[in-house]
C-alpha positions, 0 to 999 in steps of 0.5 A, spaced: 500 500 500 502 506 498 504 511 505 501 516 502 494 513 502 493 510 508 488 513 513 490 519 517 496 521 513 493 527 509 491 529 516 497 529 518 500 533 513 496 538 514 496 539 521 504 539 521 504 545 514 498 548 519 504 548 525 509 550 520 506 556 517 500 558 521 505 564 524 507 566 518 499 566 516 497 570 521 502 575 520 501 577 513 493 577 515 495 582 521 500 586 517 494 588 512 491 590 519 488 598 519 488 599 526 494 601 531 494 594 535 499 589 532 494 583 535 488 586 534 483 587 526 480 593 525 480 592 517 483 592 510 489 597 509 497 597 506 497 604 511 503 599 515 507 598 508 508 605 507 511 606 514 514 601 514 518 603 507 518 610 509 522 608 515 529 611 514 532 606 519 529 600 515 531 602 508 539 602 512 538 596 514 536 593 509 542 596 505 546 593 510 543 587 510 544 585 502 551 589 502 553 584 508 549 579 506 551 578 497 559 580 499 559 574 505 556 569 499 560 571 494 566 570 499 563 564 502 561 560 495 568 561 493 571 559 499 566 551 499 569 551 491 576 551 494 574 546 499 571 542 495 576 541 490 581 540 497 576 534 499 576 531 493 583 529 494 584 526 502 582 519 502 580 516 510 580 520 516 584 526 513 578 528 509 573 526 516 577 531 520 577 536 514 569 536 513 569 535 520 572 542 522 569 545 516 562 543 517 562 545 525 557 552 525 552 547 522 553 543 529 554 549 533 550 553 536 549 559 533 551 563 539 556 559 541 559 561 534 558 569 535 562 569 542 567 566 539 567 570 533 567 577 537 573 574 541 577 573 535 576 579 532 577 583 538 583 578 540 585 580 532 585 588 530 587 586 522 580 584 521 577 591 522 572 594 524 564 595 521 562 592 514 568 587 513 568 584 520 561 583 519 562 580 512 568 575 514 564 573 520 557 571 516 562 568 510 565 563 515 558 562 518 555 559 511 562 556 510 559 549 510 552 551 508 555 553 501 560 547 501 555 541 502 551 543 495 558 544 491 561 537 494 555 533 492 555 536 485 563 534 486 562 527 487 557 526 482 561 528 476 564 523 471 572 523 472 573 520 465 570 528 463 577 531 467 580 525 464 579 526 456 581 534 457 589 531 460 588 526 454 587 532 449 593 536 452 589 541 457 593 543 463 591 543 470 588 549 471 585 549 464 581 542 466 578 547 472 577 553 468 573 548 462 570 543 465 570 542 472 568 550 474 562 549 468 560 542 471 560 545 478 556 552 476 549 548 479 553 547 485 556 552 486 549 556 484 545 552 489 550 553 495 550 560 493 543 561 494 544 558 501 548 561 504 545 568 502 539 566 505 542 564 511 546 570 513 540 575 509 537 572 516 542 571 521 541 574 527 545 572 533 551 573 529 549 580 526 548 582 533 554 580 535 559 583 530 556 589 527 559 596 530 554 601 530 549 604 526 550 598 522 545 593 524 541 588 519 533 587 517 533 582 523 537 586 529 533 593 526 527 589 527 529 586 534 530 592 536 523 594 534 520 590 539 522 594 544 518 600 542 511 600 542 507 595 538 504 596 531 502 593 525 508 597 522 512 591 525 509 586 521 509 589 515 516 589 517 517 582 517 512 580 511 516 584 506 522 581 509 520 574 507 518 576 500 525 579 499 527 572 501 523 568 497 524 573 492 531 572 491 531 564 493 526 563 487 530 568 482 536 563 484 532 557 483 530 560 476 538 560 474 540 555 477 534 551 472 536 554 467 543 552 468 542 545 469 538 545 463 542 550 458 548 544 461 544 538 459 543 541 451 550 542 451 
């Protein structure tokens, strides 16, 4: 009998998808709401979204964040290829150590991680201070979330590819830059899209590290909860979930359309 049909399981679903994104619901319901109190309907209305686009400290977070957040990506998607690459050439416990090391902000938790991160940067002058230390410390953050989707694809390309390109006299890095990187790019596009994700939602370690004037969506909208509730905070929240959803849907679109334009070449 197929799982999927047995008695209760659609039950089930729906109660767990209810669970999951039930907030979420309420949130966007009461975002539209057109009274003062945050958790009391009083009406349709878009009046919490103007305010909150016409908050001058959301618009600066939300610069901050997307600065922090693309710079860290790029830095952190580049960093994953290498390791990758590096991976693929331990064999035994070497390479279980390595990915061990790499892969511990996914077992750590995450505030863990900010204490120890601000300790170093305060230990370690030649990181700076402001954008760039926020930026090195959410790259080492998404590190591991960047570099499993570039593994998988890693261990998935046929070698005999790399092979035939040293039989046709291709050096090193001209197998790399012709036909690894290419094969990689769907990977690499997948850990990309990750990565920016998690640090375009990062709190703990944003919070930790940002100097001042410097805070991100999620710190900027932390601090909100200290004043005097409104809808306007829920607007907040719901454009920040669009933005995010938004730009994972754009990175899946070009991710398709890679894999797609791959498979007919």
């Amino acid at each position: 009998m197929n799982p999927l049909r047995q008695k209760g399981f659609g039950l089930i679903a729906v109660t767990a998808l209810l669970l999951l994104h039930g907030p979420l619901l309420a949130m966007a319901v009461l975002s539209l709401n057109s009274g003062m109190l945050f958790h009391r309907w009083e009406g349709v209305s878009l009046y919490w979204y103007g305010r909150a686009l016409a908050n001058p400290g959301f618009i600066e977070a939300a610069r901050v964040s997307l600065i922090v957040s693309v710079s860290a990506t790029v830095l952190a998607a580049g960093l994953a290829t290498l390791a990758a690459l590096g991976l693929s050439r331990l064999r035994g416990r070497a390479e279980g150590v390595a990915l061990a090391l790499l892969g511990l902000p996914l077992v750590v938790p995450e505030v863990v991680m900010a204490i120890a991160t601000l300790i170093l940067f305060s230990q370690v002058p030649v990181f700076g201070q402001g954008l760039l230390r926020l930026i090195l410390a959410h790259a080492c953050f998404c590190l591991p979330f960047a570099l499993m989707p570039v593994r998988a694809a890693l261990r998935g390309l046929d070698p005999d590819l790399a092979q035939a390109a040293r039989d046709l006299s291709a050096g090193e890095m001209q197998v790399l830059r012709m036909v690894t990187l290419p094969l990689l790019a769907p990977g690499i596009a997948a850990g990309a899209a990750l990565a920016f994700v998690v640090s375009f939602d990062d709190f703990a370690m944003a919070q930790m590290t940002a100097g001042p004037g410097q805070s991100t969506l999620p710190v900027f909208i932390w601090a909100q909860l200290r004043r005097p509730l409104t809808p306007e905070i829920n607007a907040m929240c719901m454009i920040v979930l669009a933005l995010s959803v938004t730009l994972v849907c754009l990175a899946a679109a070009a991710l398709s359309r890679r894999g797609q334009s791959l498979i007919q070449s």
